[in-house]
N, C-alpha and C positions, 0 to 999 in steps of 0.2 A: 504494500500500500504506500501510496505515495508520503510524501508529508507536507502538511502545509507553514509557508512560510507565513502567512497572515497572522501580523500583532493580534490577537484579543483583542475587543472595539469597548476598552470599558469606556464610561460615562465622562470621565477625564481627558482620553482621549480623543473623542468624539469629539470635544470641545474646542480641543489644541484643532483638529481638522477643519473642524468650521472657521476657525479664527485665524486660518494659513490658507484661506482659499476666499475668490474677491469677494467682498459682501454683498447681502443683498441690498436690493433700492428698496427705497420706502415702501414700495405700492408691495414687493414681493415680501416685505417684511412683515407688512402688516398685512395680510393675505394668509401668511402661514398662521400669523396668529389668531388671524379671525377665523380661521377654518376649526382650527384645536377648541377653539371656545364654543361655535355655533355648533358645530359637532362633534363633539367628544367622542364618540362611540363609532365616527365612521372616517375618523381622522387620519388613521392610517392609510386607508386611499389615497390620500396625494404622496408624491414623490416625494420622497425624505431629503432634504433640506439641499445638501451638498449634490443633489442632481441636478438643482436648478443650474448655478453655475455651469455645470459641466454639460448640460443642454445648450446653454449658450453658448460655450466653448467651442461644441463641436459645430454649430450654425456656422460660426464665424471661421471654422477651422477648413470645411468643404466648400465656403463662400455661397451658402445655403440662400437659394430666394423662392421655392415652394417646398411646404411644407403641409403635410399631413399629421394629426393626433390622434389615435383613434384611443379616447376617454378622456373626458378633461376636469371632469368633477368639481372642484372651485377654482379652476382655472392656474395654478401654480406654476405648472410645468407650461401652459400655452405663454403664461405674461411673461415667462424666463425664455424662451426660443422667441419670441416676437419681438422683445427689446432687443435682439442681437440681430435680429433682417435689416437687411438694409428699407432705406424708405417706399421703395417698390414691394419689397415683400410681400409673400401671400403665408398665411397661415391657415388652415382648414379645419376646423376643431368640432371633432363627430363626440358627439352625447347626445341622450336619451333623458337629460332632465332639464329641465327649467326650474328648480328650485335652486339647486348647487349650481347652475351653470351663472346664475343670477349675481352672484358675490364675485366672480370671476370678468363678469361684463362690465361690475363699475370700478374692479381695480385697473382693467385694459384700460379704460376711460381715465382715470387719472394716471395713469403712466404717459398718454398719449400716445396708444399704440391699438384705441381698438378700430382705426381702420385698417390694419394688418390683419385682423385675424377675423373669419367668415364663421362664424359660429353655426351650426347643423344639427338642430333639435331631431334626429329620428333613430332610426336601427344602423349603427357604420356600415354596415354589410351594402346596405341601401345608398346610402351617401358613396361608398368608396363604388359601387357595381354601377353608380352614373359618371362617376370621371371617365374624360377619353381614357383608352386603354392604350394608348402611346407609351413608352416611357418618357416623364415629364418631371417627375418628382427628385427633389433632393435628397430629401431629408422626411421619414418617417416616424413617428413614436408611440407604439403599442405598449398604452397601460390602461386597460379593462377587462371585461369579463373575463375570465382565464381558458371558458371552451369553446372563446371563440378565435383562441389566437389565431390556430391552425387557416382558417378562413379569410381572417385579416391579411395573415401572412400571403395567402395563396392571389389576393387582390391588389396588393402591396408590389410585391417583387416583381411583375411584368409591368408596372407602370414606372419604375425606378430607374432613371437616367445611368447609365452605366457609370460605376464612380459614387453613384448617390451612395445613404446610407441606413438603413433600418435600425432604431434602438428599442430594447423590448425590455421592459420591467418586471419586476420580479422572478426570473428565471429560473430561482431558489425556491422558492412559495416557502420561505420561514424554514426551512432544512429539510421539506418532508421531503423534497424530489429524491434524495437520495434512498427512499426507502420503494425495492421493489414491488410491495403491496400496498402501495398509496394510492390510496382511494380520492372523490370529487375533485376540487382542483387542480391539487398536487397532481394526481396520474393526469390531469389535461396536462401542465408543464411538462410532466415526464415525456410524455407524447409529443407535445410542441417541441422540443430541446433534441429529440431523435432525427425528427421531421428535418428541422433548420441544419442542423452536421449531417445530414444527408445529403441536401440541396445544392449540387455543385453550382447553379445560377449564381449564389454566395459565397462570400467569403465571411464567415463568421468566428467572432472570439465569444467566451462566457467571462464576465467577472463577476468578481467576488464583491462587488459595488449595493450599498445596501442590502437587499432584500436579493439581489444578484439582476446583474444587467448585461443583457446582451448587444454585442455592436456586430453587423450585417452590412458587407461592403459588395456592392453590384459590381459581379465580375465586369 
């Protein structure tokens, strides 16, 4: 068995990592914290903090000017990819609520970036099966329902400009992937994570980033 070099993520260091990586803006600062108050219990859904940054890292880092989300929940991860497009950018942000997606429309509004982003109240499945079927896209980011990765994935990668790039969250589902008898979402991951290291169309890496993140690079 292999070994892992990964520090322990205590609470301390957690800290030091946020505070060695750029900060966030106001609107995305107070966004995380409005989400952890209005919802306690479903808080976990957004993207753990230090992704924001690195969402917009990697914007800037492919020179990203369309982009797709498929899950945006209170919007954290869409206001952190859209402050880094340029002023042309498109941002395309598929969710299925209007109640979470509502706190996410008036942080874009004071960032001054929600004419970047197209917000899409319906099923992704629906929203991603009406874009041309070109490759067009830069930049993707799959964080929702877990059994539907496999699907996203499959509407995703033939619209993907070669070069573009697909980031998939949670990869990990909390440890369970590693267990061969995991059951509901975990055995989706398990399946989604076989699927993608199959799929010579990509080039994909897994890390060990939160909850575990995957990066997808169009042959």
């Amino acid at each position: 068995m292999a070994e892992s070099k990964s520090a322990p993520i205590t609470p301390e260091l957690y800290d030091y990592v946020l505070a060695h990586n750029p900060p966030l803006s106001p609107e995305q600062r107070s966004l995380v914290e409005l989400t952890h108050r209005k919802f306690p219990d479903s808080a976990g859904m957004q993207s753990a903090e230090e992704q924001g940054p690195l969402l917009a890292f990697l914007v800037r880092l492919i020179g990203a000017r369309r982009i797709v989300e498929v899950g945006t929940f209170t919007g954290y991860s869409a206001l952190s990819m859209a402050q880094a497009l340029p002023d042309d950018g498109t941002l395309i942000a598929c969710d299925i609520s209007e109640e979470w997606t509502a706190y996410g429309r008036e942080a874009w509004a004071r960032a001054g970036v929600a004419d970047r982003i197209d917000l899409r109240i319906a099923p992704a499945l629906e929203t991603l099966r009406a874009m041309p079927a070109e490759p067009h896209l830069d930049l993707a980011y799959i964080d929702a329902d877990k059994d539907g990765y496999i699907a996203y994935w499959e509407e995703l990668v033939p619209r993907m400009r070669p070069g573009g790039l697909i980031v998939v969250d949670n990869v990990l589902f909390h440890g369970e992937v590693a267990d061969p008898a995991a059951t509901g979402s975990a055995r989706a991951i398990r399946a989604f994570n076989d699927h993608v290291a199959a799929d010579r169309r990509m080039e994909a890496v897994l890390l060990t980033v939160a909850d575990g993140l995957t990066l997808a690079r169009k042959r």
